[in-house]
N, C-alpha and C positions, 0 to 999 in steps of 0.2 A: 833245542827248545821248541815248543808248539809254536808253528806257523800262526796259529790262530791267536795266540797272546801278542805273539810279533803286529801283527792286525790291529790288534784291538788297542796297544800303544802309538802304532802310528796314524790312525786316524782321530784319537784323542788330539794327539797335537798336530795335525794337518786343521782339526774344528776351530781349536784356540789358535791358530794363527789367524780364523777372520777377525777377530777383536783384537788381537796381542799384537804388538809389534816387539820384536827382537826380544822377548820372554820366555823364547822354548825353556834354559834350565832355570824358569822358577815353575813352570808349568811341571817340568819334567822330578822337580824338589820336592813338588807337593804331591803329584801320585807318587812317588818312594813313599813318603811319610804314611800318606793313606792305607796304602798297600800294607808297610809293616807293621801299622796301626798304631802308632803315635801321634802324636800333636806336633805342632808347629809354632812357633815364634820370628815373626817377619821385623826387623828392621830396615827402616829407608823413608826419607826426607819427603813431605808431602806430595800427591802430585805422578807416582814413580808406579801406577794402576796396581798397589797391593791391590785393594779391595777390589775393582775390577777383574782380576787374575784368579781373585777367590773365587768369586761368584763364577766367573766361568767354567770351573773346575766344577764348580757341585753343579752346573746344570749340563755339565755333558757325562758328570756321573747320573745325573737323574733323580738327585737327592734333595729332601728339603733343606734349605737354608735360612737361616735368620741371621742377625744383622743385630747384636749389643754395643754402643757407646759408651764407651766406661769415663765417670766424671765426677770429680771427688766427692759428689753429693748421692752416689746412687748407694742404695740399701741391696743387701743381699737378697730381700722378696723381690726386688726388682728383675732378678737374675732367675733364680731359681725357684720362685712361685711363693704363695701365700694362701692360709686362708682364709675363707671368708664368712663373716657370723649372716647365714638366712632367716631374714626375723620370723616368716612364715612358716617355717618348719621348726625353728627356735635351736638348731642343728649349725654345723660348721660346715662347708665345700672348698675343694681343694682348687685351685685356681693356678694352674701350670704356670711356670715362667718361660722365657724366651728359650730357654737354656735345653727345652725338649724337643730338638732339631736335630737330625744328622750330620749336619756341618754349621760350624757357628763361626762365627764372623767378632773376636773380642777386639774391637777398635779401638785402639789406646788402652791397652790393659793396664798399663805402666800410673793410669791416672785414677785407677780403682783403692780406695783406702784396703786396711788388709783384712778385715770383714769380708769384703767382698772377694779377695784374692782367695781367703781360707773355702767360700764357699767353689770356687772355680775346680780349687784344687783338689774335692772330695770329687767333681763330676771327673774332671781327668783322671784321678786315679783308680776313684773306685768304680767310675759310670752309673753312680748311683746320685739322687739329690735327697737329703730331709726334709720335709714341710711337716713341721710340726711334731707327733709322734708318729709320723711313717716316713719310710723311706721307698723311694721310688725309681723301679728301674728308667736310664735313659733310654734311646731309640739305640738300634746297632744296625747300620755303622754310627759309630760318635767319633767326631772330628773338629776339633777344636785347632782353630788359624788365627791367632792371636799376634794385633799391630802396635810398634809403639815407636813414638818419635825421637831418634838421639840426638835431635836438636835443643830441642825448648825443656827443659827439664823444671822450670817452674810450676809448682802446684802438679807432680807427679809423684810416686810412691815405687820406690825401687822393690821390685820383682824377687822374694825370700828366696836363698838358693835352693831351698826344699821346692819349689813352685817351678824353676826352672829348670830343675832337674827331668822332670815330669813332660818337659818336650824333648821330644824324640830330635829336631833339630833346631837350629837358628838358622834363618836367613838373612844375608844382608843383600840389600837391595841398592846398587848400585844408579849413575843415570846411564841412560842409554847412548849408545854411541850414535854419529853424529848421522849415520845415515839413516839409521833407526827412528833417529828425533823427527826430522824430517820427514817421513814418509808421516809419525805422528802428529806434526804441525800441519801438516798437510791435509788431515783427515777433520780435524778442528774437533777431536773428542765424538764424534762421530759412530767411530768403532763401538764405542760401547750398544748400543741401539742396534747394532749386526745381530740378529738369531743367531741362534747356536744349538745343532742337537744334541738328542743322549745318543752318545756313542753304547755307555758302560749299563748293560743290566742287569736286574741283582742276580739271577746267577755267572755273569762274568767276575762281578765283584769276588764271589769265593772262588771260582777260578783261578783267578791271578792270587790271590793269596795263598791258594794251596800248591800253587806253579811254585812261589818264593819259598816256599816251608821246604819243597823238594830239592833246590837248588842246595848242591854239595858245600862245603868248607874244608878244605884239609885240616888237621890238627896245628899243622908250622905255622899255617896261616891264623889261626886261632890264637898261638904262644904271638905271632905278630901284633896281634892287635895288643893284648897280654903286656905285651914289650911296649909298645907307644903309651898305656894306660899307666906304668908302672915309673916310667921316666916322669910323669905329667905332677909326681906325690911326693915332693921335699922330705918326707919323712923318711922316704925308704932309703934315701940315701945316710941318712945319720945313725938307722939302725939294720941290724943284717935281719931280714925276715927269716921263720922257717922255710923247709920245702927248696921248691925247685928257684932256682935261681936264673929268669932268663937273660936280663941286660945288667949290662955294668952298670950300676948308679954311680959308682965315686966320679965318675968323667964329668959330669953333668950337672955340676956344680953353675957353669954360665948358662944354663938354661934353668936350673930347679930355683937358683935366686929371685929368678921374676916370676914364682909360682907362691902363694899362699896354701890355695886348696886347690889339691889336684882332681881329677875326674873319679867317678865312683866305678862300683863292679856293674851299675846300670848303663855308664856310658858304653863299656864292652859289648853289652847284647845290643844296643841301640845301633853301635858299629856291625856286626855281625849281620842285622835283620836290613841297612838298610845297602850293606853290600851285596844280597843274596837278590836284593830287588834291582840296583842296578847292573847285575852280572844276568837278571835275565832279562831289563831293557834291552842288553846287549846281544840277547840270543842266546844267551850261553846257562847252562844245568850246572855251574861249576863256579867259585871264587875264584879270581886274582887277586895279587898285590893291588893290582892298578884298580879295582872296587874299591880295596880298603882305602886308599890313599883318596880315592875322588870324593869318600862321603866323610872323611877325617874331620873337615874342617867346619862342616857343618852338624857334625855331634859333638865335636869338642866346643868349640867357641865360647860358648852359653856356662860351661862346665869348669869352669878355669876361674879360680880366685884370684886375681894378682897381685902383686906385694905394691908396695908405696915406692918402688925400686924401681918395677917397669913402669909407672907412671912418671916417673924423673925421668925417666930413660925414653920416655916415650916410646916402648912396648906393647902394641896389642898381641892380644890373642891368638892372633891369624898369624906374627909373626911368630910364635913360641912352636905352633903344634907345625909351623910348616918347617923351623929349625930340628922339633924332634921327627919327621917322617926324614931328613935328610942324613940326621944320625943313625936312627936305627938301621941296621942291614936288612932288607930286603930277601925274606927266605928262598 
């Protein structure tokens, strides 16, 4: 792998560690994302510097950012622009919304009615917005880092699996271990007010993306991913599909019971694009298992329907996909 990428990843997080404390892999979650060109969806209890984490990211990439609060009263022109009657010209103008920014900042998505979730979901998919009768290209790069709290769920609006399918991953945001806290009680919030440069300019930005596009995948490893995606779909065990047959389904009856809806053929390239990115964090022009397995739980999570079974059971997520990476054989 180019020295020079090698570079250009470790000084990134050499920068984010003056404001972050003990954040490297969400620093390190969100260039994957970026890099492979996906979105992101952050979970974690107030307090735990999502928003801080962002905003340092987009300014040691060099990008602009803005900053949405989503709150059951906001209207789609809020987002995505409006607009506006010129009595003087007796004409209309088009009035951008927050939403025409390189990286965005959706604070509590989860609290956006579905109006506004519908509007989110054309700029994620399509990278385009409509105001009116036009449609308008977004900025490129577009980077959508969307927060929500799984605590308080009053007066919030649960997230269509069509909407979440549409990020490339989920994060959970743990608290910080206790040396970690410390050194941040210590600083008394502080850290945030630290400068921070751009590392990333925009021709590094295609750089690194075209570095990823180059990094190899074997085929087995392909049929691997294939095989975790295919475990995850209750269906396929009740019916025999055509074509190739990689894993047994009839075993995995204790694991497909706590699944509703399994992962789609989009989860598989989401796995694919953001193993090829951490296998060249790593140096490496080549996939491992050990890629596929370190970015699993962070494409599946979000992707996983669960039945009313693993909620008896007290079953997440993280426990399911981490049962099927222990079943599947390892090519």
């Amino acid at each position: 792998m180019n020295n020079e990428i090698v570079h250009i990843i470790e000084n990134c997080h050499s920068e984010a560690a003056k404001r972050l404390v003990g954040q490297e892999q969400l620093v390190d979650d969100i260039l994957t994302a970026f890099i492979a060109g996906g979105h992101v969806l952050l979970e974690g209890v107030p307090g735990l510097a999502k928003t801080l984490a962002i905003k340092t990211v987009a300014e040691i990439l060099g990008l602009d950012f803005k900053r949405i609060q989503f709150t059951p009263d906001l209207l789609p022109a809020d987002v995505t622009g409006t607009l506006i009657y010129e009595q003087n010209t007796g004409s209309f103008s088009v009035r951008k919304g927050p939403v025409f920014a390189n990286v965005i900042l959706a604070d509590e998505i989860n609290r956006a009615p579905a109006k506004v979730q519908s509007a989110m979901l054309e700029a994620m998919e399509e990278k385009q917005i409509t105001i009116g009768e036009e449609t308008y290209k977004l900025p490129d790069p577009f980077f959508v880092l969307a927060t929500q709290n799984p605590v308080e769920q009053e007066g919030t609006y649960n997230l269509p699996e069509a909407e979440l399918d549409r990020f490339l991953m989920k994060l959970v945001i743990s608290y910080p271990a206790a040396d970690n806290e410390i050194k941040i009680v210590q600083t008394a919030g502080k850290a945030a007010y630290v400068p921070v440069k751009r590392i990333v300019q925009p021709a590094d930005i295609t750089t690194l993306k075209a570095a990823a596009e180059k990094v190899t995948c074997d085929e087995k490893l392909v049929e691997y991913i294939v095989s975790i995606l295919t475990v995850t779909r209750p269906e396929n065990s009740k019916r025999q599909q055509a074509g190739r047959t990689l894993v047994n389904t009839a075993n995995t009856n204790d694991i497909t019971r706590y699944i509703h809806f399994g992962a789609s053929p989009r989860a598989g390239i989401a796995m694919l694009q953001c193993a090829k990115v951490h296998a060249m964090f790593a140096g490496r022009d080549f996939v491992l298992p050990e890629d596929i397995k370190a970015v699993a739980l962070n494409v599946l999570r979000h992707r996983l329907v669960l039945s009313y079974e693993a909620a008896a059971d007290n079953v997440t997520a993280d426990d399911i996909i981490t049962r099927i990476l222990d079943f599947i054989p390892v090519p």
